[in-house]
N, C-alpha and C positions, 0 to 999 in steps of 0.2 A: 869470340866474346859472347858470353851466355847473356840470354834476355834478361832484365830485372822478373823477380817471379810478383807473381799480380796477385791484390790484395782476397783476402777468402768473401764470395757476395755474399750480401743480407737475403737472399735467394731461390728459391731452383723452380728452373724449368722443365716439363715433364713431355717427351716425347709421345705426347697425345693430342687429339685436335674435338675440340666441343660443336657440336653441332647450336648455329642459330635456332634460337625457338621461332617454331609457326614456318623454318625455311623449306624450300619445293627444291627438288630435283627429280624431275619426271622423268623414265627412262621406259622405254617401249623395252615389250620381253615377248620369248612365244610361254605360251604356257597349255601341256594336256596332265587331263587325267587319266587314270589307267583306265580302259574298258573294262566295261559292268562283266562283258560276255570271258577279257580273259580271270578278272577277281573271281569271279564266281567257279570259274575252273579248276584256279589255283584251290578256291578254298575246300570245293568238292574231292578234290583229289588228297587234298592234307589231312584232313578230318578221316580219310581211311584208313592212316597210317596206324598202326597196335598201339605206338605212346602218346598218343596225340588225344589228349582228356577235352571235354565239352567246356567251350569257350577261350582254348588255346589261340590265338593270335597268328598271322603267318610268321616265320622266323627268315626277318625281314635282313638279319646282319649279312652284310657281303654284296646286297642288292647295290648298293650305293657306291660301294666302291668299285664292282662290275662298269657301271655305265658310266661314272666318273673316269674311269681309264680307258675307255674306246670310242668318245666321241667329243670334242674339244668344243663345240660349238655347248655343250652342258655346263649349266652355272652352278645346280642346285638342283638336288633329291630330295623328294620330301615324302610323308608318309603313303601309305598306298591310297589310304581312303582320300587323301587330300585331294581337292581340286587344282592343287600346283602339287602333282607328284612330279612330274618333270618342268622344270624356269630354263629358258635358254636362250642362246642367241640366235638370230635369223640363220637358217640351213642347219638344223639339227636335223639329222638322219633318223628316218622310222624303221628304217631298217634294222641299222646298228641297234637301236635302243630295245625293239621288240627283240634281235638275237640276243643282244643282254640279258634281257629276262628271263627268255628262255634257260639261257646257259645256266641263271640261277636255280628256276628250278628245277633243271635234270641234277644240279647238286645239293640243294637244298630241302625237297621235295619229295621228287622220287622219278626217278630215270624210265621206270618203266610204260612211260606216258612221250610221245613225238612231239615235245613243244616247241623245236622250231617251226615243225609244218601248223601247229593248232594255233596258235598266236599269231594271228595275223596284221603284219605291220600298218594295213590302210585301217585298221580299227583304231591306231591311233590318231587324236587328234588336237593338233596346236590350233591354237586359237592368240592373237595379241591381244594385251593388255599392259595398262599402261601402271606405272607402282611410282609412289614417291619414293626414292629412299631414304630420303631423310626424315620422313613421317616419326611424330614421336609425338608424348605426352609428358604430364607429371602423375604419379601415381598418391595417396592421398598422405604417404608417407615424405614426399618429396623426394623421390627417389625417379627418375628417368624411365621410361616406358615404351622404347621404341617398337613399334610393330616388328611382329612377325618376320617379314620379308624384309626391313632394314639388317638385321643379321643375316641374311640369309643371302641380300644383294649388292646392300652397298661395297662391300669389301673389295666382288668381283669389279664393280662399278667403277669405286675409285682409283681400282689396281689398271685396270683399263683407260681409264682416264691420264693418270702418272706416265706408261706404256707410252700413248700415242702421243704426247707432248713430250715425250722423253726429259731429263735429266741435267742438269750443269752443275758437277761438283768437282769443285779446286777448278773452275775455270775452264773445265773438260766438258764440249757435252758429250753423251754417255747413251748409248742403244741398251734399250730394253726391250723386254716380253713378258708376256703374263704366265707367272708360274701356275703348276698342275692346280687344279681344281681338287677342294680339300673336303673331304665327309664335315668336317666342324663350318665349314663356309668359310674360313677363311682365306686370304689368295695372297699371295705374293709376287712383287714383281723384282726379276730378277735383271743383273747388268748380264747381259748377253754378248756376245760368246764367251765363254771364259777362260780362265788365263793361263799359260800351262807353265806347269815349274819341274823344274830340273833340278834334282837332288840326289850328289853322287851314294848317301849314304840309304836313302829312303828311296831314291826309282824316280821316278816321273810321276806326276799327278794333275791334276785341273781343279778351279777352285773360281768361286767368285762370289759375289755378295749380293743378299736380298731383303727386299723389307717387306717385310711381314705385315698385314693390315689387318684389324678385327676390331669389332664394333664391344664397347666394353660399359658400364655403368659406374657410380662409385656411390654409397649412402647415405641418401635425404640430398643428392646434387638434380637436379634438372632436365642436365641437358646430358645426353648420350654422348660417348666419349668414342674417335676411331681412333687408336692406337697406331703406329706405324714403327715397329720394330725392325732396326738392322742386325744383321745376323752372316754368317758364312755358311757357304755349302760347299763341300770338297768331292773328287772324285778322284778314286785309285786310276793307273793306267797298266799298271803289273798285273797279272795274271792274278786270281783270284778264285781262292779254296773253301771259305769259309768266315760268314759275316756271323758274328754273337746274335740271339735271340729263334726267335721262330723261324726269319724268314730276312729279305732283302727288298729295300723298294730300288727300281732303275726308272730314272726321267729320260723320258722319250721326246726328243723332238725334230719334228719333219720342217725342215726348210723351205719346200715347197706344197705344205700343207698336208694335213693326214687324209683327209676324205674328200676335198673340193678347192678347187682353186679361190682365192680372198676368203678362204676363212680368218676367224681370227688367230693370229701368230700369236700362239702358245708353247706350253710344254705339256704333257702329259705323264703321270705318276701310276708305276702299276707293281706290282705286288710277286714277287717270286718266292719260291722255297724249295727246298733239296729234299729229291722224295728217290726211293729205290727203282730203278726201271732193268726191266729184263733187257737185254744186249741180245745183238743177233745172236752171239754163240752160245746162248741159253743162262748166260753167268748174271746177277745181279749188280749190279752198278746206280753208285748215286750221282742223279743228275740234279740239275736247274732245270724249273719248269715255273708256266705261267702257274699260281695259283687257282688253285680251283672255279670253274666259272668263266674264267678269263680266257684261261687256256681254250675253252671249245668256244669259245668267241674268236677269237680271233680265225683257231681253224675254219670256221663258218666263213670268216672275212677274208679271203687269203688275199683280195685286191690289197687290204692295208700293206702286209706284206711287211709286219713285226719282225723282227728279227728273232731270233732262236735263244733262248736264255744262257743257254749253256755255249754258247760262243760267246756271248756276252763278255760272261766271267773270264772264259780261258782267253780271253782277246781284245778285253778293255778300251786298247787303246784304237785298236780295228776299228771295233761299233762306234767311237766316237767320233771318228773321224770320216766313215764309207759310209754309202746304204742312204736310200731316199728318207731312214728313218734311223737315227741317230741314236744311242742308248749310252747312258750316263749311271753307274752304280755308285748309291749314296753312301760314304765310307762312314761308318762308325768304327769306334773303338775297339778292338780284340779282334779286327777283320785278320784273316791269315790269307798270306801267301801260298802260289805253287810249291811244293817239296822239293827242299835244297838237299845238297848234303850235310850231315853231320859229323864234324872231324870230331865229338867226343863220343861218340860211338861208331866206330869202327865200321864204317860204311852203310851203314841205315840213315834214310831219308825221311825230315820230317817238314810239315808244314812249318813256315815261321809266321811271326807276329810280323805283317805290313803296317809300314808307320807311313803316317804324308807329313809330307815336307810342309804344309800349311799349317798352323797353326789357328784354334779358336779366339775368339773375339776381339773389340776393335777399342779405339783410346775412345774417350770425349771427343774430341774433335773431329770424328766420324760423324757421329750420332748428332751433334751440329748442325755438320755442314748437310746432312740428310734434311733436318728436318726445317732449317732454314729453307732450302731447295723447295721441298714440300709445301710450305704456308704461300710460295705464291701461287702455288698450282692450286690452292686446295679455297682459300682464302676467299675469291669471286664464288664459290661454289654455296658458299653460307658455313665453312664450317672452318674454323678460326681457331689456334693455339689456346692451349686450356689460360697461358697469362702465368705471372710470377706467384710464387707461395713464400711466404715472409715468413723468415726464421723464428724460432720460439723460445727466448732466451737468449742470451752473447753466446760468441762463438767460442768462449774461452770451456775447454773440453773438460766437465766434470767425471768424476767415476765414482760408484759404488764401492767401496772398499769391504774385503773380506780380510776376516781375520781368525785364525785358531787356536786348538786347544793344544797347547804347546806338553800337555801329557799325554795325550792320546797317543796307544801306540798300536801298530800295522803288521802286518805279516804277510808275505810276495813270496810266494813259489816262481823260482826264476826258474820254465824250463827252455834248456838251450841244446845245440848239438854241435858248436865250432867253442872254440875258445875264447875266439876273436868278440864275439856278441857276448859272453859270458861278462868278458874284462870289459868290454865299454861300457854295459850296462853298471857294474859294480864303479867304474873310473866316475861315471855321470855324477852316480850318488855323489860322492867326493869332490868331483869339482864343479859339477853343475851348482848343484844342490848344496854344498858348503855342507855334508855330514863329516864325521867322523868314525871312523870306525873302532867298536871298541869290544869286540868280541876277542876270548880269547886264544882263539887258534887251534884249538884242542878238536874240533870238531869241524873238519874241512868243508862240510856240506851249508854249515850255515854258519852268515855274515851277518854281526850284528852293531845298526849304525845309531849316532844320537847328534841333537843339536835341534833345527827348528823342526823335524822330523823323528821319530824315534820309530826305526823298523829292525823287523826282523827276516832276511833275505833268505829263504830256504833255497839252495842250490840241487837243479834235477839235470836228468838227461834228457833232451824231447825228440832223441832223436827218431824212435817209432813214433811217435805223432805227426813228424814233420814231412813226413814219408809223402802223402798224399794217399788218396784211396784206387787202387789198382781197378781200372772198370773192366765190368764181364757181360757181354755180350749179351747176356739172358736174360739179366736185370734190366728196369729200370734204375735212373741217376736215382731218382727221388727213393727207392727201395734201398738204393747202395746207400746213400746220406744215412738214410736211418738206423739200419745194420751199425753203421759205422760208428753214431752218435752211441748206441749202446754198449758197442764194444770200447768205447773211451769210458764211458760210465763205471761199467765195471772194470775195468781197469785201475782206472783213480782210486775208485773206493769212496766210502761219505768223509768229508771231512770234519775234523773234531772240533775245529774253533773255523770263527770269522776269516778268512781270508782271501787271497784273489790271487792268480796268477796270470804269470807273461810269457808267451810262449814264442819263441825266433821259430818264423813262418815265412815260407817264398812268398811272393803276391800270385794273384790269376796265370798273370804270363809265365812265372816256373814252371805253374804246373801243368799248361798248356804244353811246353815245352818238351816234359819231360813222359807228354801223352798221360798225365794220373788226373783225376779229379780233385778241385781243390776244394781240402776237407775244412776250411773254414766255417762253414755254418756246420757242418759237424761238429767240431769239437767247440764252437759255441755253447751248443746244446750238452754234450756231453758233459763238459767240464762241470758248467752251473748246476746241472742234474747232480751233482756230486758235490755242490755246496762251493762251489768253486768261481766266480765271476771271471772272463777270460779275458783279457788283450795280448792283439797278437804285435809281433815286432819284425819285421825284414832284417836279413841279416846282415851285420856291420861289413862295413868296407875299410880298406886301407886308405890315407891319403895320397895321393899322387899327384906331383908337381908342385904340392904347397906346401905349408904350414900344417900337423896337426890341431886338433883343437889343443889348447895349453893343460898340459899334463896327461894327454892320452897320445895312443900311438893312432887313434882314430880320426876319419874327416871329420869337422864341425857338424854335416847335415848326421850324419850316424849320430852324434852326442844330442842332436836337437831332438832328433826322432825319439832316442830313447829315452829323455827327460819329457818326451810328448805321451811316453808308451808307460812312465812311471804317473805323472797326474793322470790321466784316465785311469787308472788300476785304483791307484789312491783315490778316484770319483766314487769309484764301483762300491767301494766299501765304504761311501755316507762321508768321504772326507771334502765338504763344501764350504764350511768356514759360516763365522756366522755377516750380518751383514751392516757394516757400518754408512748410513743412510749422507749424503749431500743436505746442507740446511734447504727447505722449500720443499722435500719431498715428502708424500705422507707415509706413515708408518703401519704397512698392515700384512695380513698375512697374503702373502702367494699362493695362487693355485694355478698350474698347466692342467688343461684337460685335452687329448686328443683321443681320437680313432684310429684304431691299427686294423685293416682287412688282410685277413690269410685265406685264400679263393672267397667261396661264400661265407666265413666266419668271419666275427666284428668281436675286438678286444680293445673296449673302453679301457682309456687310463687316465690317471690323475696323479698328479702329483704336487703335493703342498709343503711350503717350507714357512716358516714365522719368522727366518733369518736370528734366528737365536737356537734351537736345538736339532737334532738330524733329521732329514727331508721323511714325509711320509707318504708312499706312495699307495694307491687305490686301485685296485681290480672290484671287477662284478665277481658276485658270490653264486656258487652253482645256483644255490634255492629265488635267488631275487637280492637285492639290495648290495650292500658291499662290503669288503675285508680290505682292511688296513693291514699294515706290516711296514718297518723299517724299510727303508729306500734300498740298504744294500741290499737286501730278502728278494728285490723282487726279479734280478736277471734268473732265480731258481728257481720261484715261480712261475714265469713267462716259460720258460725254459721244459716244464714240466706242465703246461698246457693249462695251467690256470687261467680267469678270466675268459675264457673266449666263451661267448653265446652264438649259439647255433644258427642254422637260417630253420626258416618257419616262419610262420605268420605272428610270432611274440615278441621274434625277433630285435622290432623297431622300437616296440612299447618295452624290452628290455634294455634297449639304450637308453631311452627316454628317463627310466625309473633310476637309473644311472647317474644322468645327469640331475636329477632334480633330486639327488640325494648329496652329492657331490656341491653344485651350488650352495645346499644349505637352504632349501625353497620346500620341503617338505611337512609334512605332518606338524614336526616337530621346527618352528623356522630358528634358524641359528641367528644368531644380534649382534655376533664380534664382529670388528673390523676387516674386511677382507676382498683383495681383488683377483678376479678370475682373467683369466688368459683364455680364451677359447680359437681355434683354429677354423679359417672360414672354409676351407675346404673338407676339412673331417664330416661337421655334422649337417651343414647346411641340407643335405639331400636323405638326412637319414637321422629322422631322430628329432631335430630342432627347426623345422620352417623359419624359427624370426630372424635365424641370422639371416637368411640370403638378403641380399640390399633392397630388393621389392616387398617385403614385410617391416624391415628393423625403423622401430619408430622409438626414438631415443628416452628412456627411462619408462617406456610403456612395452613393460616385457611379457612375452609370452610365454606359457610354459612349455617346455620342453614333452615333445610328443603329441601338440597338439597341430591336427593339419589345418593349413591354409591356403585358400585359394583368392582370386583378387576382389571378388565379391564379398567376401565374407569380415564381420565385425567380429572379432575374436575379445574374450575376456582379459585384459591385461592385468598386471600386477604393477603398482607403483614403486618406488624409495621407500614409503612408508611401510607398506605391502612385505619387504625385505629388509631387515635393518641391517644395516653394515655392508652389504653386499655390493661391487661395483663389478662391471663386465667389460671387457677391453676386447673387442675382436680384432684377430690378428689377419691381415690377406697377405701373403708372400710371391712375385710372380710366377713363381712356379714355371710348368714348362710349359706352359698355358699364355706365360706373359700377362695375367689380368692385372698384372702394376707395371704402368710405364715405367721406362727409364727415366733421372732425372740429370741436371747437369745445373751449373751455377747460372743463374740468370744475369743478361750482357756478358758473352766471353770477351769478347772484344775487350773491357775493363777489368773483371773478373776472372777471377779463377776457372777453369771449366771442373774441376773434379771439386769436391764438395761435401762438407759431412753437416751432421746436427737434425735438431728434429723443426720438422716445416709446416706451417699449420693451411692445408686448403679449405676447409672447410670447416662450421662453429664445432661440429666434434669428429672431422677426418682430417688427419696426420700423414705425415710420408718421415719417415726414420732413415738418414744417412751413416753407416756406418765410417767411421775414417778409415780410407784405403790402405788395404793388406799390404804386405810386403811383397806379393806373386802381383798387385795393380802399378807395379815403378818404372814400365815401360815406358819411355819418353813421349809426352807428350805430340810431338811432331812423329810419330812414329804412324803417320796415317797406310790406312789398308785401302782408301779411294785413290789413289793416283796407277792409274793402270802401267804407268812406266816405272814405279819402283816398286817391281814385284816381289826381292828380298824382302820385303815389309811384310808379305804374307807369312815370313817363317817365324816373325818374334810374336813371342805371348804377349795377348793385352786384356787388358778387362776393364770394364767400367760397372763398377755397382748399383746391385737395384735397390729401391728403395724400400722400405715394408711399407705396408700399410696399415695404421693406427686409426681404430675406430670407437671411441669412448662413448659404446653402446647403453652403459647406463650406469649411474651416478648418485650418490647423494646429494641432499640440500646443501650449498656453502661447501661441497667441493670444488678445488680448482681445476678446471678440464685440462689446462695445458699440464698441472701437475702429474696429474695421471696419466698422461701421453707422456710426458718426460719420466717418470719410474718405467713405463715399457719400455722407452729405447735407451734408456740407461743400463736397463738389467739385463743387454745383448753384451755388456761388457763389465760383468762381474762374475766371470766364468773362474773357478778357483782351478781346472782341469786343463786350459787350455789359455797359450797368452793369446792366441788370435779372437777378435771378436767373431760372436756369432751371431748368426741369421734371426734367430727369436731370443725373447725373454727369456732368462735364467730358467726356470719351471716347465713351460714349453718347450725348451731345449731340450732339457732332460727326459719328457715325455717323448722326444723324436729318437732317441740315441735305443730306446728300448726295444726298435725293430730286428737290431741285431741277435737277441733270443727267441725271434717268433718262428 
């Protein structure tokens, strides 16, 4: 018998904890700085270097993460010149820390200098001191201000504190340890040992769960915010060939301590990657090895007695289990396996794609019972659940309605290479989409459909495109991409009218598979350069063991993908619909602005709709200021390297001139009604100081490119200052997490999953999306019960929230109005039925990464 299901709360609670104002938590640390005698060495020696220009900095990256992975009793790295270059706990090593250094700079530097003999470890000196961590202020903004060393310490503090009080969840108590020690400070504590699974299709794996801590702020609130995010970590035990990216991290952890007996029981995080080594019999071979620095560290240390990288990989399950020091490789996605055979090629062996049998994230009722657990631990300490945020509006779920021009008509280069994909995609129109087809046959190439749509389907072959790009040994990827984008270019040719095409494409893992490189950002590029907007399609499947979709011979998920593969196409070409408004919301024009980086290049965009004619979208102009162009224009411009500003010292004050054009806050000030979307990670460090939360002081705006620092009274501009203009900043957790989790407040009565918009503060919001179709795993479906570990293999998810900040306003607006059109306009996406993550405009300024 199923439970009554429980009513939806008035609600949510957010998986953060506020620090008491004026509370103490005094924690003794050692703390040294680095000796005068080795800075001054270092910097005599760097300053000789040919590239090395007058008033160059030491090139400090990698320091941190050297001495963060060989010595556990280390909490925190801080700059050299600091008097807390190294925070630690009782028994950090002078030895290890001065080999660190050294290690860095025979890599960093210049090798041809003996710094392990010259850096002498009794030159270092700790010293205790005592730190509050919970030390904080208000800044004049009302915006939270904790010291320094509260980011820097309490995380490791409370993560230690949680550790040694251990855990009771579902009634289990639960052994913990303090995970690795993290360059950003923050620490996690992890459920220890973890758990192994057995999966005849996937191999064997290990996996377990941790929460994540980091001291975080929110703007014009008080009091500093610890976050305690729960999260999964998996580890392969199959032999292993190849992780995606630069490199691999493997957590280390010693049972009986790394360097001294009652250290503190942790883990340690260290840094591998695959570099070419000559073999005894003079041959080249690519091995695992410690990264740079690490590597002659440890060799220097050989008591620790690291294990070897490269048995690591070939022996996963070995190192997990043998050795005074334990090695755990952290699995990501497109990890490959040792080389199987291949029964479709005739006895040639390729790597495969290693999948685990774990799956990522956890229901509501995880994230609960965590942080229920949590507030007694944390609660005596002075730092207390942030408390309930009360909905904003009924729950009764309003939408934005779009609507179109029902003459408008389209044109789709369908390029395909099976038949199969060809007919689903054509079946979609017809039964998805309720066309008609009314063309009349004479011309086999193209299908022409009408009814609420009117297109024209030009039928190609894709099957040289779909190929993948064959790699050569001599090139670079990055050399072969380009080659290849140009040889689509000319290939295609310019096209003569508006149109978009859809091209049936394996994903990553074919072409991994098939050893080619996958030419998708090629033919991105390629296509658009040739006036062409691209989405690409996976090719159709057969159904097997069920039902077709009704009236094709294809599964349902093929029909959905490809009526997913037609609205995005139909986006590309400015088909958004205009916008029919909810009574109570106001009526004005849209604007996304974000930041796009490609290495050191910055590609401002914007893009504005008035929900009545096609979207216009915004780049910077080579000479200064900005070019407008229709929304579809702009995948062939991005495409074709427009917008990007250069790096240089104008750089910033060319973002600046961007925005404050863009706003409508210029020379010339515009008066219409209009609200901006701004993304808080785009510009905040580049470009616009007043969004970070330690500047933004609500309807007293600063302008764009002007710098701030905490002393300083900056010239603002008022409402009046700007007529019509209102500013909505957007925070999204990112992978950062800077937005807690939320959940319904009292599960116990309430609902735990939870949507609608939530007001914590007079102008900060938290935006709940209603749960996707991929969040329906059952609610009892918990990943804390260490005895039902199948629980590990189902998909779950719980939604983060956004963060809605109604940075600044007119007279006799209504605040909650204009937090309610943000989290409305996540779900009046005419391209796609699932909501998404940002406002409409915003949205669409995100989607434009794919032509960079």
């Amino acid at each position: 018998m199923t439970s009554p299901r429980k009513p939806a709360a008035d609600g949510i609670m957010m998986t953060a904890f506020a620090m008491e104002e004026a509370a103490t938590w005094d924690q003794e640390c050692l703390v040294a700085a680095i000796p005068e005698a080795w800075l001054d060495r270092l910097e005599t020696e760097y300053q000789k270097l040919d590239h090395v220009k007058r008033g160059y900095s030491l090139p400090t990256r990698g320091l941190e993460e050297i001495i963060l992975a060989v010595d556990p009793a280390v909490m925190h790295v801080g700059s050299l010149r600091s008097e807390a270059f190294i925070v630690a706990f009782a028994g950090a090593d002078r030895r290890v820390i001065a080999a660190a250094v050294a290690a860095w700079a025979a890599t960093q530097i210049t090798d041809g200098v003996d710094w392990f003999n010259e850096l002498a470890p009794d030159d270092l000196a700790f010293v205790p001191k005592v730190f509050n961590v919970l030390e904080h202020r208000a800044r004049s903004n009302g915006t939270a201000a904790p010291a320094a060393h509260v980011y820097d310490m309490l995380p490791t503090f409370a993560a230690k504190h949680i550790a040694d009080a251990g855990l009771t969840l579902l009634g289990k108590p639960r052994e913990l340890i303090l995970g690795p020690p993290q360059r950003n400070n923050r620490r996690d504590v992890v459920l220890w040992p973890p758990i192994r699974l057995d999966d005849k299709r996937v191999g064997e794996g290990l996996v377990t769960a941790k929460i994540s801590l980091h001291v975080e702020t929110v703007p014009n609130h008080p009091r500093p915010h610890l976050h305690a995010d729960l999260s999964i970590s998996r580890f392969p035990l199959t032999p292993i060939t190849y992780i995606p990216g630069r490199g691999a991290t493997v957590w280390l952890h010693a049972p009986n301590g790394f360097l001294r007996q009652n250290e503190p029981h942790t883990l340690l995080a260290a840094r591998v990657q695959r570099d070419r080594v000559r073999g005894g019999d003079g041959t080249w071979q690519w091995q695992w090895q410690w990264s740079r620095g690490l590597g002659e560290v440890l060799a220097r240390l050989t008591h620790l007695a690291f294990p070897a990288p490269d048995k690591v990989f070939a022996r996963p399950a070995v190192a997990a289990d043998e050795g005074a020091i334990r090695a755990y490789v952290l699995y990501s996605g497109g990890t490959k396996s040792e080389a199987v055979e291949d029964d479709s090629a005739a006895g040639s062996a390729r790597s495969r794609s290693l999948l685990h049998a774990a799956r990522t994230g956890l229901v509501p009722g995880d994230h609960i019972e965590v942080h229920r657990s949590l507030t007694a631990l944390l609660e005596p300490l002075g730092i207390h659940p942030t408390g309930k945020n009360a909905r904003v509006g009924s729950r009764t779920r309003r939408q934005i309605r779009t609507r179109f021009d029902a003459g408008a008509r389209y044109t789709i280069e369908l390029w395909t290479h099976s038949d199969l994909t060809r007919s689903a995609v054509l079946a979609t129109l017809e039964r998805r989409f309720g066309l008609i087809r009314v063309d009349d046959g004479n011309d086999p190439d193209v299908a022409r459909y009408e009814g609420d749509l009117r297109l024209v389907v030009l039928l190609r072959d894709g099957t040289r495109f779909a190929a993948g790009i064959k790699p050569e040994a001599n090139k670079p990827v990055t050399t072969q991409e380009g080659l290849y984008a140009k040889w689509v270019e000319r290939e295609l040719g310019d096209c003569p009218d508006s149109r978009v095409a859809i091209l049936e494409l394996g994903d990553d893992r074919h072409f991994a598979r098939i050893g080619r490189i996958d030419p998708k950002p090629s033919l991105k590029k390629g296509f658009a350069r040739s006036g062409r907007a691209l989405q690409c399609l996976r090719p159709a499947t057969l159904r097997k063991g069920s039902d077709p979709y009704p009236g094709t011979e294809v599964d349902p998920g093929t029909v959905h993908r490809c009526a997913a593969a037609v609205n995005d196409a139909l986006r590309q070409l400015g088909r958004l619909g205009t916008y029919e408004l909810p009574a109570g919301l106001p009526d004005l024009e849209h604007i996304g602005i974000w930041l796009h980086a490609e290495r050191n290049v910055r590609i401002p965009l914007a893009i504005r709709h008035n929900g009545a004619d096609e979207p216009t979208a915004i780049l910077a102009a080579p000479a200064g200021g900005i070019v407008e162009m229709p929304y579809r224009q702009l995948p062939g411009a991005l495409a074709r390297g427009r917008g990007r500003i250069g790096p240089g010292p104008r750089q910033d004050a060319a973002v600046a001139e961007f925005l404050i054009d863009v706003l409508g806050i210029g020379e010339t000030p515009q008066t219409h009604d209009r609200i901006v979307f701004v993304r808080s990670s785009s510009f905040r460090h580049r470009g616009w100081d007043w969004i970070q939360d330690k500047h933004l002081t609500p309807d007293a705006l600063v302008r764009p490119g002007v710098d701030l620092d905490d002393d300083q009274v900056p010239e603002t501009s008022s409402p009046a200052d700007c007529p019509g203009l209102r500013i909505v900043r957007i925070r999204e957790a990112g992978s950062r997490m800077e937005v807690a989790r939320a959940f319904g407040a009292e599960p116990e009565v309430h609902a735990e999953r939870i949507s609608g918009l939530f007001k914590f503060a007079e102008r900060v919001y938290y935006a709940v999306n209603p749960r996707a179709a991929q969040m329906q795993t059952p609610l009892g479906t918990t990943k804390l019960d260490p005895d039902l570990h199948r629980n590990f293999t189902r998909m779950a998810a719980s939604p983060l929230p956004l963060e809605l900040t109604v940075a600044f306003q007119q007279p006799g607006d209504d605040t909650d109005a204009l937090a309610g059109l943000a989290a409305l306009l996540r779900r009046a996406q005419a391209h796609t039925e699932q909501d998404v993550n940002l406002p409409g405009v915003l949205h669409l300024c995100s989607l434009a990464s794919e032509y960079l």
